[in-house]
KOLKOLFI-377058 format. One record per residue (C-alpha): residue in three letters; x, y, z. Coordinates in steps of 0.1 Angstrom, whole numbers, padded with zeros to 4 digits, always signed. Each point is the difference from the previous one (the first is absolute). Example, Ala and Ser with C-alpha at 12.3 -4.5 7.8 and 13.67 -1.06 7.14 Angstrom:
2
ala+0123-0045+0078ser+0014+0034-0007
This chain:
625
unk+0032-0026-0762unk+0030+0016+0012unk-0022+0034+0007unk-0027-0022+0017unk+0027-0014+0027unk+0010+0034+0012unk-0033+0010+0003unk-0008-0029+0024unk+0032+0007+0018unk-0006+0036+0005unk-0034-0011+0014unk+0017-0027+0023unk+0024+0029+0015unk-0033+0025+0004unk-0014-0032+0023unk+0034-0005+0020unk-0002+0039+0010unk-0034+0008+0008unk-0001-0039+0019unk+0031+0015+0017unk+0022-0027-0008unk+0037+0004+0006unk+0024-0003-0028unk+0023-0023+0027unk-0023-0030-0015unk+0033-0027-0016unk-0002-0001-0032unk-0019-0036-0015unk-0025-0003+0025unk-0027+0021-0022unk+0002+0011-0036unk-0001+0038+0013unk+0033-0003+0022unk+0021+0002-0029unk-0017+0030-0012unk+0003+0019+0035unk+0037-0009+0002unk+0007+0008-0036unk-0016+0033+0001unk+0017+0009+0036unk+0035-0006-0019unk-0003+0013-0032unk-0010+0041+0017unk+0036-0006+0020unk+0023+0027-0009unk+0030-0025+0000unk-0014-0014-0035unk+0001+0034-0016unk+0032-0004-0016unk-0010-0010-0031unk+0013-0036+0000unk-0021-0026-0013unk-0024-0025+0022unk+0012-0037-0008unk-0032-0024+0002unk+0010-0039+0003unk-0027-0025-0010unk+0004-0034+0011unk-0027-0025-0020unk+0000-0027+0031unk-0019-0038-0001unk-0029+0009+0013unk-0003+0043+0000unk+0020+0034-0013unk+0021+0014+0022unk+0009+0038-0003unk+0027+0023+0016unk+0008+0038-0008unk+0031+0014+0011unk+0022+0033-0004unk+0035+0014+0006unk+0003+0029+0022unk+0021+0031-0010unk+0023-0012+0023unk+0003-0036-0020unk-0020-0017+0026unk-0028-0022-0006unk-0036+0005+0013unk-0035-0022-0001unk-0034+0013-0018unk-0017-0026-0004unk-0005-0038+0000unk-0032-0018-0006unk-0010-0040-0010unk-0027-0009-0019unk-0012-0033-0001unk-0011-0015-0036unk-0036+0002-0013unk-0013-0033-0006unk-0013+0009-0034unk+0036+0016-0007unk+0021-0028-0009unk+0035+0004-0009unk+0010+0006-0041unk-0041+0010-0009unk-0005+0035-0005unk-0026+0005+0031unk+0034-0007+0018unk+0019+0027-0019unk-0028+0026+0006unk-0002-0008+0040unk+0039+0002+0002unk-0005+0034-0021unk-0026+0013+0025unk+0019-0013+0031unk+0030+0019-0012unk-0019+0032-0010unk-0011+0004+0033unk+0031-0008+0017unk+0017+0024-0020unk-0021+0026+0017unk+0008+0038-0014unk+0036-0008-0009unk+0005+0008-0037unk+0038-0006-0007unk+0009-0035+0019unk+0026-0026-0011unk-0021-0032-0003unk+0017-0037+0006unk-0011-0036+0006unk+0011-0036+0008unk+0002-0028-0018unk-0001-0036+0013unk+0037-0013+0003unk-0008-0041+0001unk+0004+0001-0038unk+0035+0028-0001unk+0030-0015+0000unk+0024+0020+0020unk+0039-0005+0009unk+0036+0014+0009unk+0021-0003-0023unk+0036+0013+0000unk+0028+0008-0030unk+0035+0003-0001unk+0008+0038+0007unk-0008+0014-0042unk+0003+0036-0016unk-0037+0022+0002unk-0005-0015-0033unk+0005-0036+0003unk-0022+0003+0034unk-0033-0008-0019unk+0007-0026-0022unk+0016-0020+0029unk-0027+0002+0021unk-0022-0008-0026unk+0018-0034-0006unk+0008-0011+0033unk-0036+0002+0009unk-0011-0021-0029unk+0022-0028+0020unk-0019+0008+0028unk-0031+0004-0008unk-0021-0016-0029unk-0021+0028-0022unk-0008+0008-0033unk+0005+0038-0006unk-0035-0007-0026unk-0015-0013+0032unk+0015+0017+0025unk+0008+0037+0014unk+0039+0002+0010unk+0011+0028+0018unk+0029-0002+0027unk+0012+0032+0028unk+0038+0000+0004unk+0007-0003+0038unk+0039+0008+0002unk+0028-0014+0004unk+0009-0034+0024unk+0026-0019+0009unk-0001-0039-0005unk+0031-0020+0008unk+0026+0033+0003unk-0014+0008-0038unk-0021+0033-0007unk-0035-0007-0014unk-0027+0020-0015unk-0037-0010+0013unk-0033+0000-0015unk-0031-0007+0008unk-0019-0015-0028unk-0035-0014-0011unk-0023-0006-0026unk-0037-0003-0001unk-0026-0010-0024unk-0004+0027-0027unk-0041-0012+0000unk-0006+0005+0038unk+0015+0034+0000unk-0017+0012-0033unk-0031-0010+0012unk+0004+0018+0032unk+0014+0035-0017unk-0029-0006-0020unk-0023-0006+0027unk+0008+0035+0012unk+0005+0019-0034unk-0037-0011-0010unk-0019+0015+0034unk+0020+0029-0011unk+0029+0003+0031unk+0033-0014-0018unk+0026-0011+0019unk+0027+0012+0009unk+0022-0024+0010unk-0006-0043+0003unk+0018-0020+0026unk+0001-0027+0023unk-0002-0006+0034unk+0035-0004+0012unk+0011+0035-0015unk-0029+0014+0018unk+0014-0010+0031unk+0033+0013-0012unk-0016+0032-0002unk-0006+0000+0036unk+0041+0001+0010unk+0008+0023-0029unk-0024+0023+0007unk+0009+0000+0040unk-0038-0011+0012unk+0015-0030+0015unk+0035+0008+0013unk+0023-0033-0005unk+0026+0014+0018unk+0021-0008-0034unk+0003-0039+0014unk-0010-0031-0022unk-0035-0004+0007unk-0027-0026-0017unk-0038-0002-0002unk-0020-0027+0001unk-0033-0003-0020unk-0020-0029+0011unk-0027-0004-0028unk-0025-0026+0001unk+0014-0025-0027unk+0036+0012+0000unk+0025+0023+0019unk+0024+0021-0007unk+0032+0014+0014unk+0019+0032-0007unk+0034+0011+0013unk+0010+0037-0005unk+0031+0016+0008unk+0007+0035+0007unk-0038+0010-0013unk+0005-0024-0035unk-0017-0030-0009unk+0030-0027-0003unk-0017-0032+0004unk-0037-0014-0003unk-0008-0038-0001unk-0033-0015-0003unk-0012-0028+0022unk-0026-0021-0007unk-0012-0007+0037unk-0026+0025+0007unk-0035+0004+0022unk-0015-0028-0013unk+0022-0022+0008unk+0001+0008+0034unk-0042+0002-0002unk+0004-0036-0012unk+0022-0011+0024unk-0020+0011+0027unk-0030-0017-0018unk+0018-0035-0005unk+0014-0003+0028unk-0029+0008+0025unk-0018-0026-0023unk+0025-0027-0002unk-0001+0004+0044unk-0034-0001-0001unk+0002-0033-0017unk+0021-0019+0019unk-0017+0010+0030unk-0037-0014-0014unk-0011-0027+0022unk-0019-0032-0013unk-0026+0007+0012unk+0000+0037-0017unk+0010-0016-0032unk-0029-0022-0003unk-0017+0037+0009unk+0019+0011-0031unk-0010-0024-0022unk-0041-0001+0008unk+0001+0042+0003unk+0031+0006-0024unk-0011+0037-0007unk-0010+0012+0035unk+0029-0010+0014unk+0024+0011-0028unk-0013+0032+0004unk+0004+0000+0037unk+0030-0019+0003unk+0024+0009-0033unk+0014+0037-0004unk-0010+0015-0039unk+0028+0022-0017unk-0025+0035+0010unk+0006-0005+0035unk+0033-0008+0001unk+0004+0032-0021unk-0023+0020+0025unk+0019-0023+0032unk+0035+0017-0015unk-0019+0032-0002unk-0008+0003+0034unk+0042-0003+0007unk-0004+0040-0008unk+0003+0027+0028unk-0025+0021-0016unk-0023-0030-0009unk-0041+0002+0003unk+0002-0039+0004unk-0029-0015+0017unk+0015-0022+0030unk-0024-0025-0010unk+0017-0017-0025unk+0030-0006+0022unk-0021-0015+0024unk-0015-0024-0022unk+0031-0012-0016unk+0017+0004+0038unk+0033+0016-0010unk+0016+0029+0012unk+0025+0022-0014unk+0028-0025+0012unk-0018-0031-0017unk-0003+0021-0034unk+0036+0010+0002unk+0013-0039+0007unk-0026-0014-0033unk+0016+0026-0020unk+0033+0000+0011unk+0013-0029-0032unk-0014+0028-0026unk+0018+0029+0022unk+0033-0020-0001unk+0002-0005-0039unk-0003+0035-0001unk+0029+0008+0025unk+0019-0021-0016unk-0002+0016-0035unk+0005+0030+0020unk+0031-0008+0014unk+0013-0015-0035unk-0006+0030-0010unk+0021+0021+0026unk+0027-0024-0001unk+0002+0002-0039unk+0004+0036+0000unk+0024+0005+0035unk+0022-0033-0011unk+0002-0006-0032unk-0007+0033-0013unk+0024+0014+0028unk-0022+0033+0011unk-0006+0008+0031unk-0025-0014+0027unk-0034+0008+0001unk-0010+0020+0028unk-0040+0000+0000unk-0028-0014-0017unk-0035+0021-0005unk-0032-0024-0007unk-0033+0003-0019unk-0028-0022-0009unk-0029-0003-0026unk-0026+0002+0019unk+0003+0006+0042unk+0030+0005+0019unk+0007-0031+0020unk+0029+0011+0031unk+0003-0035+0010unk+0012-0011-0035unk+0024+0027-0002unk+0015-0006+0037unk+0008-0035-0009unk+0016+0011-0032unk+0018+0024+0018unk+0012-0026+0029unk+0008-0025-0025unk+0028+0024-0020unk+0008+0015+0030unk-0002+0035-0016unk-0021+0032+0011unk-0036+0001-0014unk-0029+0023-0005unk-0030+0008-0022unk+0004+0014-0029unk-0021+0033+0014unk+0010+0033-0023unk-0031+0015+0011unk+0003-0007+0038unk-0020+0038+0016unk+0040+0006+0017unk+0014+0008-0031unk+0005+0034-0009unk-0011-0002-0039unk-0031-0016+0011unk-0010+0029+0032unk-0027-0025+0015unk-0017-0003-0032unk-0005-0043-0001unk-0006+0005+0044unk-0036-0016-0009unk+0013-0031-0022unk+0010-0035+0015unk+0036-0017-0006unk-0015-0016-0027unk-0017+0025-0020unk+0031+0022+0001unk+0022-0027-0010unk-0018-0002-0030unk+0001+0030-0010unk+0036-0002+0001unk+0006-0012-0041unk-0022+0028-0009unk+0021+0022+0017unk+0032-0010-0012unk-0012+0006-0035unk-0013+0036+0009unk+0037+0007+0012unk+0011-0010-0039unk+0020+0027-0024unk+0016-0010-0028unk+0031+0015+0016unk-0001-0031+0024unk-0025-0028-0006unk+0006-0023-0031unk-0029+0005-0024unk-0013-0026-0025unk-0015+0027-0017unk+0031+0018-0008unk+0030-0026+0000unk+0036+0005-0011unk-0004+0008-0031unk-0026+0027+0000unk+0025+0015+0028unk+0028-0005-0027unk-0023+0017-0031unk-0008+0030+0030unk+0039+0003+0007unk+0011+0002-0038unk-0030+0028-0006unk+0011+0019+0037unk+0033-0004-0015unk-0008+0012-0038unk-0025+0028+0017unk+0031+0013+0025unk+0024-0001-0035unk-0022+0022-0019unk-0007+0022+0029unk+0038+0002+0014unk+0001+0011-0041unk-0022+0025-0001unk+0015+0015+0030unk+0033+0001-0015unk-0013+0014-0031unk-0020+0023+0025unk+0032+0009+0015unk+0014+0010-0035unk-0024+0020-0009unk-0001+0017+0035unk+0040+0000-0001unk-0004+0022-0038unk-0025+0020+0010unk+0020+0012+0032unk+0032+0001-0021unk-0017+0021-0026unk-0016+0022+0026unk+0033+0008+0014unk+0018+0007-0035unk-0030+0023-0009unk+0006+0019+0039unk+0033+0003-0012unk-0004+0012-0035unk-0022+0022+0018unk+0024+0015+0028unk+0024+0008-0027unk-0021+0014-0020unk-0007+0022+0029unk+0036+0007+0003unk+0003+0008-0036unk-0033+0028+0006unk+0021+0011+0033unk+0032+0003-0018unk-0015+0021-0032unk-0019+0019+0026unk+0035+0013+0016unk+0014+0007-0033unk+0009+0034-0013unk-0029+0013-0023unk+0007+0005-0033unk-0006+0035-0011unk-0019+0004-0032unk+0013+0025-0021unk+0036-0019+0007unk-0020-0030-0021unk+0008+0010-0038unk+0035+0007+0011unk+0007-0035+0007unk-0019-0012-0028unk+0020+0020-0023unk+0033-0011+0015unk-0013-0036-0004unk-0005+0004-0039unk+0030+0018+0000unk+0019-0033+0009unk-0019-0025-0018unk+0010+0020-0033unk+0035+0001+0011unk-0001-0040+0007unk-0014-0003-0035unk+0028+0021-0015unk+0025-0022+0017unk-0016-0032-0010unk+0000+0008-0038unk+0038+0012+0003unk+0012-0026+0016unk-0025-0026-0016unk+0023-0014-0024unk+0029-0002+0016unk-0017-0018+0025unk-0012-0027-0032unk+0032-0005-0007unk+0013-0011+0038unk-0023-0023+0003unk+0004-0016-0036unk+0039+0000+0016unk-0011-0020+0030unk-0021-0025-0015unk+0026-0008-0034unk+0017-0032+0015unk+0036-0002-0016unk-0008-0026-0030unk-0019+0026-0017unk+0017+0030-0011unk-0015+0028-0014unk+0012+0017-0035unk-0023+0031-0002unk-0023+0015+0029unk-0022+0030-0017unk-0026+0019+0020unk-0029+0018-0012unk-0022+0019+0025unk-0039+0005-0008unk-0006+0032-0012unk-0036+0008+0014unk+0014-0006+0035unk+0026+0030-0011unk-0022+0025-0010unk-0026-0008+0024unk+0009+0003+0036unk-0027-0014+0015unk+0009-0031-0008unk+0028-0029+0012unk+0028+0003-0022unk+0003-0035-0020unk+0023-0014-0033unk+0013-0030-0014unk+0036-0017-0003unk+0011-0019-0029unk+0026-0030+0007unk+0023-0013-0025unk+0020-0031+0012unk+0013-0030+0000unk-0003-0035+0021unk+0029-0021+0003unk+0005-0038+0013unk-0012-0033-0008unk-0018+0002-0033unk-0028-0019+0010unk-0009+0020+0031unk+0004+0038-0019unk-0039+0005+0001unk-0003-0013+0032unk+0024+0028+0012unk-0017+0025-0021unk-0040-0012+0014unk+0020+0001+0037unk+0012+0037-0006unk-0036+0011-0016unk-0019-0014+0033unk+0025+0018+0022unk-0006+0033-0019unk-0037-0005+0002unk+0000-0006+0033unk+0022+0033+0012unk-0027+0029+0014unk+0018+0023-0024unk-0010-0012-0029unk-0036-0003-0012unk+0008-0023-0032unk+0025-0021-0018unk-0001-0013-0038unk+0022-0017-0018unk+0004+0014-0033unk+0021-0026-0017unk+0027-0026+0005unk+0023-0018-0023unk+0033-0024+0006unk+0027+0012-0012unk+0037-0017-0001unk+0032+0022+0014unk+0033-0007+0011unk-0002-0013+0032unk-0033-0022-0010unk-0038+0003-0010unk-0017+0027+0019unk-0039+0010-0004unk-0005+0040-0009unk-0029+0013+0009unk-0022+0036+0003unk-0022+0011+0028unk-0020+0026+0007unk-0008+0008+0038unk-0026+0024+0010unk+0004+0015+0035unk-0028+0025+0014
């Protein structure tokens, strides 16, 4: 189907250029305009940066609304595309012939762009959002605060319910230091149903929001300057209303009020009736009562055209004049029959302002920026406006002066780019910046603890990296220097004096000549060397009787070898009686552990008494090498 679309549209744009049509044509007023502006953006060089295209969609009452948008290299924003299509009749929303028209919509808005970040609006009638503020908590007490004092706030069940919240900073209420948050929760079955929606036609979301973030979107991201004052919005919808204050580019406040279009529609009808009543004549009433439907339908305003008579209020209105002339009222007599419905709603308004300037203590709210559901009605806003006494305007992101937009919307009314404007907001969204009910708190949390586990294990490899690299540099350098002396070494025995040859066997024979005379010397001196260090190692309890020594008589006769021999040790132990052998084992071990002597056995030992007490006699033979 998809292929089918681009097809056509490719035809369409073939038309356009051999009719000669201008690409200057605003974007709405045929189904090809958004393909000629589209096409005109995407071939600008400033989008070759390689930074995604956002898409907002925007699934409205009655049509789809669709925006495309991308950042600059210089971080500013820039217009591609915007297009509204109404619903097909056969379409209904939640069948699938819906799901496959919004799929084809979308697959020809998306035009050639492959990589885009995709993001949508939800209705917020049913999310309940609110400002809640803690006591000033460590980072990790932050959350579960938060969590709690927003279950005061707000009723939700967490089975029920996606909670998320955006931490907004730190305030000051009554000379105490606050944190802020923004928090809400909407039902877990309208926003599966809508990521659904989109995951089934085969373009999952991104990113799942709501109308008052969107709008958020337009201060953070600098499309609409708010000069960082306290500014609010006002959404007139047509059973309800709503109102949202925002403070240096963040959402702080949003109320819902349940005065809306319709009630000023049925003001305007009831009260145009109810004069029309009292001003019926007799003679009129018996009129009524013989042609009751002729003149009720001449006479008696129905609900459509007091809708269409509040319609015509609009600037860029196609209003046929008749209808006015019929009913006879002018702008002036609409205004006065709707004015009851237009002052319950100033009056929320300014319970509103007063609750967050007084009793909240923040500062004073400097403008307030107005949208509708359907047209754009001046009049309405004026008298709001007058009533607060505060500054006004439309709610106009895409007005052809700003610099993002570069003419783009020149061809749209008021109206048509006013609604646009929700669709927008939501094509400005990032995770970075625009609460998401498709990834809350807690996925945030679970990506943290994996960024954090992923940086651990990398900031540990490096290190381990850094070892490694540290070893190999430190064993580089020890081989460089093993092999600069090793280069001395081959520099030193080059300067040497050269050995001559036939000088060789001389000093060979002079070596061999002092090895035999070292051997002679040890085998003189051998034995009296046994016995002075049998001297030194004989502690004074043990006194020796007879010392005998015998030298090995194949080391005499053979030269060759170490001269070697033997002592034998007669003695005695004196002391305690009880600790003679223990003197005698003490004195072995000592022997055996002297380098001059290979070996030492006892031979025998027996107590024996003599004058001065029992002493222990014993014989030992000690080897020595």
């Amino acid at each position: 189907m998809s292929l089918e679309k681009e097809v056509s549209s490719t035809e369409k744009l073939l038309d356009v250029i051999r009719n000669k049509k201008t690409s200057d044509e605003f974007i709405g007023a045929s189904d090809l305009s958004p393909l000629i502006k589209t096409e005109k953006f995407l071939s600008s060089k400033i989008f070759q940066n390689g930074k995604a295209i956002s898409i907002g969609v925007d699934i409205g009452y009655r049509e789809l609304r669709f925006v495309k948008v991308a950042e600059t290299i210089d971080n500013q924003w820039k217009l591609l595309a915007c297009r509204s299509v109404p619903f097909r009749t056969d379409a209904p929303k939640g069948t699938q012939e819906f799901a496959n028209f919004l799929m084809s919509e979308l697959a020809e808005f998306r035009g050639s762009a492959k990589k885009f970040n995709l993001w949508a609006n939800m209705s917020s009638a049913r999310v309940e959002v609110a400002s809640v503020r803690i006591p000033k908590l460590p980072k990790k007490q932050i959350e579960n605060a938060i969590y709690w004092t927003a279950r005061k706030n707000i009723s939700f069940d967490e089975k029920d319910f996606v909670f998320d919240f955006e931490v907004e900073g730190d305030v000051v209420e009554s000379g105490v230091t606050k944190i802020a948050a923004m928090v809400y929760a909407a039902p877990r079955k309208e926003v599966r149903e809508i990521e659904d929606l989109f995951a089934g036609i085969g373009y999952p979301l991104d990113g799942l929001t709501i109308v008052p973030f969107g709008i958020q979107n337009l201060f953070r991201t600098k499309w609409m300057l708010s000069s960082d004052q306290t500014v609010a919005t006002l959404y007139i919808g047509r059973g309800w209303s709503r109102i949202d204050i925002f403070s240096k580019g963040s959402l702080v406040m949003t109320r819902g009020i349940k005065t809306g279009m319709n009630s000023m529609i049925q003001e305007l009808m009831e009260g145009y009736n109810e004069s029309i009543s009292a001003s019926v004549s007799e003679k009129s009433h018996d009129d009524l009562i013989l042609h009751p439907d002729n003149m009720r339908d001449n006479l008696f305003m129905k609900i459509e055209e007091a809708r269409e008579l509040m319609s015509g209020l609009s600037s860029d209105s196609q209003i046929d004049g008749e209808i006015r002339t019929r009913f006879g009222l002018d702008e002036e007599a609409i205004k006065t029959l709707i004015k009851p419905a237009m002052d319950r709603l100033v009056r929320q308004i300014d319970r509103t302002f007063r609750y967050y300037t007084v009793t909240l203590g923040n500062e004073k709210i400097r403008s307030i920026y107005a949208s509708t559901a359907t047209n754009i009605y001046i009049p309405v806003i004026d008298y709001i406006g007058e009533d607060l006494g505060i500054q006004r305007d439309v709610l106009d992101p895409l007005k052809p002066e700003n610099p993002f937009v570069d003419k783009i919307t020149s061809g749209l009314s008021l109206s048509e780019r006013v609604a646009f404007g929700p669709a927008l907001g939501v094509a400005l969204s990032a995770t970075s910046r625009t609460p998401n009910l498709l990834f809350t708190y807690k996925d945030k949390k679970k990506e943290l603890n994996i960024t954090k586990s992923n940086h651990a294990i990398i900031v540990s490899l490096l290190i381990i990296m850094s070892l490694c690299v540290g070893g190999l540099f430190l064993l580089a350098n020890m081989a460089n220097n093993k092999k600069a002396a090793l280069a001395q070494l081959e520099q030193k025995w080059k300067q040497t004096v050269q050995v001559d040859e036939n000088v060789i066997p001389l000093f060979v024979n002079k070596v061999e000549q002092d090895r035999k005379y070292v051997k002679e010397y040890s085998r003189r001196y051998m034995a009296l060397a046994a016995i002075g260090e049998l001297s030194a190692l004989t502690p004074s309890n043990i006194r020796l009787l007879h010392v005998t020594v015998r030298m090995d008589s194949a080391a005499l006769s053979d030269e060759s070898k170490r001269g070697g021999g033997r002592l034998i040790l007669e003695g005695i132990v004196s002391g305690d009686l009880n600790s003679l052998e223990d003197y005698l084992v003490g004195y072995i071990l000592k022997l055996q552990s002297s380098p001059m002597f290979s070996q030492t056995k006892l031979n025998k030992s027996t107590i024996e008494s003599s004058g001065s007490g029992d002493v222990l006699r014993f014989y030992l033979i000690v080897t020595f090498a």
